[in-house]
C-alpha positions in Angstrom: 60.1 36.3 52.8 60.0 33.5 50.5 58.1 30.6 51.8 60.7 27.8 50.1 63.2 29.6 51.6 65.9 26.8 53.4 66.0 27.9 56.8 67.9 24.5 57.7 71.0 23.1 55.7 72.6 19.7 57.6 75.3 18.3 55.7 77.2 15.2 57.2 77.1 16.3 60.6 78.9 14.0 63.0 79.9 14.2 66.7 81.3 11.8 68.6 81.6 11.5 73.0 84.1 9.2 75.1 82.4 6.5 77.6 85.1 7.0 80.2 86.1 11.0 81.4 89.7 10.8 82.4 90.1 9.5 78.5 88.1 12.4 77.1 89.9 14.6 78.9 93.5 13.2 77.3 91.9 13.4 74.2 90.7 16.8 74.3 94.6 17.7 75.1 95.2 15.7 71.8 92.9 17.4 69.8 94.0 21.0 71.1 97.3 20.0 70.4 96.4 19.0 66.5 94.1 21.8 66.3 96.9 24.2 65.3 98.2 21.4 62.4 95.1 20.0 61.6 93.1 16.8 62.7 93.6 13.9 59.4 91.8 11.7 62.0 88.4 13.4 62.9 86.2 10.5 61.7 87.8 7.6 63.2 87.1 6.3 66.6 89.5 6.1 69.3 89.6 3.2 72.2 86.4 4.3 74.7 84.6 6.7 72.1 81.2 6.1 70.3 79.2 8.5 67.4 76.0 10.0 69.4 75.4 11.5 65.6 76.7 9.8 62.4 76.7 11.4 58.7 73.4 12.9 59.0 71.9 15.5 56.2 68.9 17.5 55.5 67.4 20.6 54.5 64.1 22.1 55.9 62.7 24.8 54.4 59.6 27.6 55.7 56.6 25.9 56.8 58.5 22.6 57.1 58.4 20.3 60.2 60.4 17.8 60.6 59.9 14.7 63.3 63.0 13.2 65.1 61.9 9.9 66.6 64.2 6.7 68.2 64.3 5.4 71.5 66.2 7.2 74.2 70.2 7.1 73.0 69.0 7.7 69.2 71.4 10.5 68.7 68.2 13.1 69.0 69.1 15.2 71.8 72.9 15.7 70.5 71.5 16.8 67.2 69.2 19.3 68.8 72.1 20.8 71.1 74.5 21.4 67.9 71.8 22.4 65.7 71.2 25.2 68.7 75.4 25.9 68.9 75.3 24.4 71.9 77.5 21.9 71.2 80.5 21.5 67.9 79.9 18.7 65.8 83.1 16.9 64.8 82.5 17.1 61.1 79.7 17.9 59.1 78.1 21.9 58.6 74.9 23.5 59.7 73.5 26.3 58.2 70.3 28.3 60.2 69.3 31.3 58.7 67.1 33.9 61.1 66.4 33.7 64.9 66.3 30.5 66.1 63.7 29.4 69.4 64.9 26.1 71.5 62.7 24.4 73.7 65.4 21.5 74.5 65.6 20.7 78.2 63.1 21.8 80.9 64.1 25.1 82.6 67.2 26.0 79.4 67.9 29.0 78.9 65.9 30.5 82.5 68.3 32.2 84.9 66.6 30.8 88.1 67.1 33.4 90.1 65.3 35.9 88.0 61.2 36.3 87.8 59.6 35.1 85.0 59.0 38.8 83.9 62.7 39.8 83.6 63.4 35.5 82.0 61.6 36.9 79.5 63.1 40.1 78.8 66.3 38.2 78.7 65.2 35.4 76.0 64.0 38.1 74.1 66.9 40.3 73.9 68.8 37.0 73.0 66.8 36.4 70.1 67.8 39.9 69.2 64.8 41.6 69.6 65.4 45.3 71.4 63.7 46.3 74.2 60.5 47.9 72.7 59.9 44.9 70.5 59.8 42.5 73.6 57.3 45.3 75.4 55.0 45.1 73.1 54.8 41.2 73.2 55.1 40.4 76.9 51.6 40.9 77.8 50.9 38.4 75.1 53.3 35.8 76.6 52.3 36.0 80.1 48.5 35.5 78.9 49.6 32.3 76.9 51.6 31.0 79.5 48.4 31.4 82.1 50.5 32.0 84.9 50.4 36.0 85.6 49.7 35.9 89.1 53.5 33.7 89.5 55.2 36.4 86.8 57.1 38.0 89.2 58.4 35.1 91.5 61.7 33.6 90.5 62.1 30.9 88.3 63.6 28.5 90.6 60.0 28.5 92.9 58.3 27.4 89.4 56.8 24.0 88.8 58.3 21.9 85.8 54.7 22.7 84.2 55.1 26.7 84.5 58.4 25.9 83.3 56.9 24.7 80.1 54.1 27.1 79.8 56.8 30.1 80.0 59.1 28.6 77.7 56.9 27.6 75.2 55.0 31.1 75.1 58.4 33.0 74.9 59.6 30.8 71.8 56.2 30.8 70.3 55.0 34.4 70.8 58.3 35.7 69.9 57.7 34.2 66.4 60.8 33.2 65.8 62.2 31.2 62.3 63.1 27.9 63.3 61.5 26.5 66.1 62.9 23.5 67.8 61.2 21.4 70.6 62.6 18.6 72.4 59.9 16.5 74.4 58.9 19.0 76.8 55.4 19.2 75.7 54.8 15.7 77.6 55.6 17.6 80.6 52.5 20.2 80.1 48.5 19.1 81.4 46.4 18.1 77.8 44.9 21.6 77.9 47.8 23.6 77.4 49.5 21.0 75.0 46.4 21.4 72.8 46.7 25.3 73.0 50.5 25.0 72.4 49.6 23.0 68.8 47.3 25.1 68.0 49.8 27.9 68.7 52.3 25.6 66.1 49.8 25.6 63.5 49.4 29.3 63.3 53.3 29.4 63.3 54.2 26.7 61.0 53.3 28.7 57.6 56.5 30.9 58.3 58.5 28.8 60.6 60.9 25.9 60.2 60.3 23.4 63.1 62.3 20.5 64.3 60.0 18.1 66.6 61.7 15.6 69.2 58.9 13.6 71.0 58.2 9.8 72.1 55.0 10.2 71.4 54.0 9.4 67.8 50.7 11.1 67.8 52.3 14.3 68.3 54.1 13.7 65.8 52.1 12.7 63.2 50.3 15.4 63.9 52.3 18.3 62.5 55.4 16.6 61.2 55.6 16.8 57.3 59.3 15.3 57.4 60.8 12.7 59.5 64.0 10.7 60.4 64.6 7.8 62.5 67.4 7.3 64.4 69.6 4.3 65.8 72.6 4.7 67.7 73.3 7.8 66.0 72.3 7.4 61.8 68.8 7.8 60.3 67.7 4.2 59.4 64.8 5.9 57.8 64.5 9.1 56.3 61.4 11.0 54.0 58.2 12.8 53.7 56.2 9.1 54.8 56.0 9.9 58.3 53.7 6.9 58.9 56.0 4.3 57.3 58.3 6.0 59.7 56.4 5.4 62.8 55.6 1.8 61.9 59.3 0.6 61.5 59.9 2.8 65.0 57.4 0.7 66.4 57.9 -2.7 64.6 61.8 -2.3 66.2 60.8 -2.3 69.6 57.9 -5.2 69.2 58.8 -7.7 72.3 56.5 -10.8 71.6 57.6 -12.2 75.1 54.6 -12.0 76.8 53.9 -11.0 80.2 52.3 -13.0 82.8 50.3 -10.6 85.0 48.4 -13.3 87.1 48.1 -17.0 87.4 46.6 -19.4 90.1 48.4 -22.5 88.3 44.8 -24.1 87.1 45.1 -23.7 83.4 48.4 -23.5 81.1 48.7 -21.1 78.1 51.0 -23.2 75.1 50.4 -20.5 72.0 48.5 -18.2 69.9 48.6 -17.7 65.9 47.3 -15.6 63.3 45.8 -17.7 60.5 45.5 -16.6 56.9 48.6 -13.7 58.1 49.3 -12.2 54.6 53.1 -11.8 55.4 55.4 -11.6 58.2 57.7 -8.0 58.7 60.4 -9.5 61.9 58.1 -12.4 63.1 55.3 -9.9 63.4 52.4 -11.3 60.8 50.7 -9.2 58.8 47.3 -8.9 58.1 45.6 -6.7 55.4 42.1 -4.2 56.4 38.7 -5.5 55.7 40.1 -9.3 56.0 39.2 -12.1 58.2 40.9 -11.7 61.6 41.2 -15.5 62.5 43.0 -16.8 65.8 44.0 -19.9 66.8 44.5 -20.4 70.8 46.2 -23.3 72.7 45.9 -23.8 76.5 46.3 -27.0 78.9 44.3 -27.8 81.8 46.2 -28.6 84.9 43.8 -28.5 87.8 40.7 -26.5 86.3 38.0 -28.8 86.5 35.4 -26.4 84.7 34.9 -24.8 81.7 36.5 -21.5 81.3 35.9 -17.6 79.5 38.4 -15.7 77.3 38.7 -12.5 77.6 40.6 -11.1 74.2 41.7 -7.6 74.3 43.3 -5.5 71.3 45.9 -2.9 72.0 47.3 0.1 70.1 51.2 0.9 69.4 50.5 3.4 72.5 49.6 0.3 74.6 46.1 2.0 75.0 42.9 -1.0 74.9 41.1 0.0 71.8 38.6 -3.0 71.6 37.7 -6.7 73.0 36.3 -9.7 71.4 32.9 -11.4 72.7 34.1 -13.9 74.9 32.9 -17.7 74.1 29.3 -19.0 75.2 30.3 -22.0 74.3 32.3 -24.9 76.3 35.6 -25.2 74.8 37.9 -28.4 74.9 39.7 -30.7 72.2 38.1 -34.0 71.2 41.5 -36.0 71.7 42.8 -34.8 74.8 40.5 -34.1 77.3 43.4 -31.7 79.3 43.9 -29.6 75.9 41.8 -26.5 75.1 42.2 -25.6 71.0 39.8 -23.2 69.8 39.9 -20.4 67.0 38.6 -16.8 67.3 37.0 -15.0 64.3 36.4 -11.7 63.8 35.7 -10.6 60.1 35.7 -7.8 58.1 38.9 -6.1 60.3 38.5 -2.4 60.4 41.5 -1.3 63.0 43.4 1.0 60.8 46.6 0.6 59.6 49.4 -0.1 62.5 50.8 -1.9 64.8 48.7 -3.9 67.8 49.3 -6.3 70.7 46.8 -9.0 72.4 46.3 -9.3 76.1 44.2 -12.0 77.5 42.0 -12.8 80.6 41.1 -16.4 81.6 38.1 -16.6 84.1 36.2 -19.0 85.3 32.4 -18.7 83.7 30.7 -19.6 86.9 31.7 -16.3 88.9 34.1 -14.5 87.1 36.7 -15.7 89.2 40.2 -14.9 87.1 42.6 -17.3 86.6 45.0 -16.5 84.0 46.2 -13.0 83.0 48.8 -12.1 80.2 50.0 -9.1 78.5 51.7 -9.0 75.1 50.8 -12.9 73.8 51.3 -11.7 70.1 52.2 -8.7 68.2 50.3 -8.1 64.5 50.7 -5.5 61.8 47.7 -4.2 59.5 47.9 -3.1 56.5 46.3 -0.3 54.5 47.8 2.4 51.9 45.9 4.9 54.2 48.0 6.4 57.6 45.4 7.4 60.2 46.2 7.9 63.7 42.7 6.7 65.3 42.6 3.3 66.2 39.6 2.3 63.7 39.3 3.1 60.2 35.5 2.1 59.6 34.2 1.1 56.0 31.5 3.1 54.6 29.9 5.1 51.3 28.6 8.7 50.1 25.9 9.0 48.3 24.8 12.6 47.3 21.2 13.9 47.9 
């Protein structure tokens, strides 16, 4: 078992759907019909159609993982389903070598009315293992899966999370050669998604594995590999898996902030990033260990005292990974007495390298008493040769002893 052994071979796959059904189904007559002479016409669009998967190609070999991100109507589902023979592509070839285990849709491939005993017997037998093989690894499943007591109840009584547990425990147990897995891991509690990557790791050194997920620390996790898709083509493909991640995330950057709360009393005009080393789609840039300067604007309507701001940092996954001190200070412009102007400084910028977002809280300094609220003010990117997935990357030195 060689481990550079190409398990996966994609070359130019294609497939193409019809928006409206009563013009599918005239086409599929069509295409019957010059099924028997031959189609000169397979990679052109008709009125109504659309490519869900356009010209894409790769190769993954054992111990490989490759990462399928995009946002929902990428083309990543339809790639799955034809790489599993679900579906025919309209042009292109795939090539699987070995048994192939699909975790693409909650519940596939479980006959509901069966228990989860015989669901298993059944998956097995279709990943051609014989009867004795399966025997000696159910035990083994249903002790991964953690839900023996439920073994014997039909499917179709399961929750969507036993649903997981049993399907990822038959793919994984059954130790098959290509893996794939198609989000359902975001269905399963944090326990058993840890146990399941840990279960990925122990597989991976003799597995091919082809990872769908939304969420890009899974993925950065165990992918090696990864492709981004847009309306069905890979606008980015490679073994950089966090360049990858920061173009998904710079192409869905919505600078339009969000106002969460707001009594009328003070106005918010703008907010800049001085000293920004670059700008990547209106997003500035900003380089690690650099000064992380801000300049605010706001206009007093009514507010006739001075006010706190509250500066928060979000991550890519919109989770608050730090706040700045808010002013001491009384802050107000010298020529206009209703404009507030101030600049924030924070130095020596240690968030690693990503993509972040600024939230901010306006409260009165007497009591607390909020008076402005907004999500999303501005966007920024930092930079750093290094990809790592926790929000900080923190300066330090080794010495030996």
């Amino acid at each position: 078992m060689p481990n550079n052994e190409v398990l996966v071979q994609v070359q130019h796959l294609s497939k193409k759907f019809c928006k409206d059904l009563k013009t599918s189904l005239w086409y599929g007559v069509k295409d019957l019909a010059s099924g028997l002479s031959g189609n000169q016409n397979e990679r052109e669009l008709r009125p109504q159609e659309f490519w869900a998967v356009k010209d894409i190609s790769f190769e993954l070999r054992r111990g490989e993982c490759l990462g399928l991100i995009g946002h929902n109507g990428a083309g990543k589902s339809t790639l799955l389903k034809i790489l599993n023979g679900l579906i025919n592509p309209d042009a292109g070839k795939v090539t699987i070598k070995g048994r192939v285990g699909a975790l693409i849709e909650l519940g596939a491939g479980f006959n509901p009315i069966l228990s989860g005993r015989e669901n298993i017997y059944n998956n097995g037998a279709i990943l051609g293992f014989t009867k004795k093989e399966i025997e000696e690894k159910v035990e083994e499943i249903i002790d991964f899966a953690e839900i023996r007591e439920f073994i014997d109840m039909p499917v179709q009584n399961y929750s969507s999370g036993m649903k997981v547990r049993l399907g990822f425990a038959v793919a994984a147990q059954m130790e098959p050669d290509v893996l794939i897995i198609d989000e359902v891991l975001a269905v399963g509690d944090l326990g058993f998604v840890l146990k399941c990557f840990k279960q990925i790791d122990t597989l991976l050194p003799n597995t091919a594995i082809v990872f769908v997920s939304h969420s890009m620390p899974m993925v950065s996790r165990i992918c090696n590999q990864i492709i981004l898709m847009e309306k069905g083509k890979a606008v980015f493909q490679g073994e950089d898996v966090g360049k990858a991640i920061d173009k998904y995330y710079t192409r869905f950057v919505d600078n339009d902030s969000n106002v969460v709360f707001d009594d009328g009393s003070i106005a918010y005009e703008s907010v800049e990033i001085l000293e920004a080393k670059a700008y990547e789609k209106n997003i500035p840039q900003i380089e690690w260990g650099n000064t992380f300067k801000l300049k605010f604007k706001f206009r007093k309507n009514t507010l006739n005292e001075p006010p706190a701001f509250y500066i928060s940092i979000f991550d890519k996954e919109q989770r608050p990974v730090a706040i700045l001190e808010p002013n001491i200070e009384e802050l107000d412009s010298k020529n206009d007495s209703n404009l507030i102007e101030f600049i924030v400084e924070h130095k020596n910028l240690q968030l690693s390298k990503g993509i972040y977002s600024l939230n901010i809280v306006v409260s009165k300094k007497t009591n607390n008493e909020p008076l402005l609220r907004m999500n999303g003010i501005l966007s920024f990117q930092v930079l750093h040769q290094t990809d790592t997935w926790p929000p900080f990357l923190l300066k330090s030195s080794f010495q030996s002893i």
